[in-house]
C-alpha positions in Angstrom: 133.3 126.9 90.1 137.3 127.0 90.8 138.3 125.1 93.6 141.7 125.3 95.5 142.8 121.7 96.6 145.0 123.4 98.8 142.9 125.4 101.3 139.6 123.9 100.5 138.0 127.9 99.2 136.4 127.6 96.3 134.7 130.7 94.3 132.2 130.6 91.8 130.4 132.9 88.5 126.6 133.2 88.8 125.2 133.1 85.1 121.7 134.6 86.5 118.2 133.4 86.9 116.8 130.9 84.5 120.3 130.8 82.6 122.6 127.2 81.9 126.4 127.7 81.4 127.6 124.7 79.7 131.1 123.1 80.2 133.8 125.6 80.2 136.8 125.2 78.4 140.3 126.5 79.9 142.7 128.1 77.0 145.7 128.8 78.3 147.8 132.3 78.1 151.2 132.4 76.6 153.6 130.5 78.2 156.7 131.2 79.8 158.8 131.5 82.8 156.5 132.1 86.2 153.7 131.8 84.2 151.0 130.5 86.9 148.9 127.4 86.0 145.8 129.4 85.9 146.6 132.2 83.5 144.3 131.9 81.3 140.5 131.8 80.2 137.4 129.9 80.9 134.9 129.8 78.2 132.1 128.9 78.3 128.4 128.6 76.2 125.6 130.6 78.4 122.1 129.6 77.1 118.8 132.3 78.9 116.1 129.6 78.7 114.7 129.2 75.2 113.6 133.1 74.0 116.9 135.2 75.2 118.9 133.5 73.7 123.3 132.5 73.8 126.1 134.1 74.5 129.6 132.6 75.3 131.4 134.1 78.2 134.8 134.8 79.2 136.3 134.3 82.8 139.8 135.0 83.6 140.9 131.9 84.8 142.9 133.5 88.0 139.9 134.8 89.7 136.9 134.2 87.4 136.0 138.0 86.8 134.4 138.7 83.3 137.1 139.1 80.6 134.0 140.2 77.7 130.9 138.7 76.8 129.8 137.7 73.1 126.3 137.8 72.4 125.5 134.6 70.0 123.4 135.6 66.7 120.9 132.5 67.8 120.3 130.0 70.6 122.9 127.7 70.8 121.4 124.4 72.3 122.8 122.9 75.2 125.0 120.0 75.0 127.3 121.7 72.2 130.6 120.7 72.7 134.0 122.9 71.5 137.3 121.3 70.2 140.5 123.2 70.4 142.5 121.5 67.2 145.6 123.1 66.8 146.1 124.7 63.1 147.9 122.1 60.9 151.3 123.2 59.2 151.9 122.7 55.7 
């Protein structure tokens, strides 16, 4: 769910019947001049109850539309966690 502090809307992605999203991570776009604070991506692990399966989604940030969908090989239980570690220079 995105919610604007400002005028009080809020929107929100439906995931589908018997399916869990777990905690989405933001990853921000490039930045630069004007760049908005929500350019960006949402990701997030989707799990369809225990038979159908993972896949981890992508939201645009802006107005959480679909950006592609990655079907996981396997179940990916919830309660998985990401970490975003920035590469390491030599």
């Amino acid at each position: 769910m995105k919610y604007d502090t400002l005028s009080g809307t809020s929107r929100s992605y439906g995931t589908g019947e018997n399916s869990s999203p777990g905690e989405a991570v933001f990853v921000p776009a490039e930045a630069g001049p004007g760049t908005e604070e929500d350019a960006g991506w949402l990701l997030s692990l989707v799990s369809h109850g225990t038979t159908r399966g993972s896949e981890l989604l992508v939201l645009n940030a802006r107005d959480l539309t679909r950006a592609a969908t990655v079907e996981m090989p396997r179940r990916v239980p919830a309660g998985v966690h990401g970490s975003w570690i920035p590469d390491r220079q030599a």
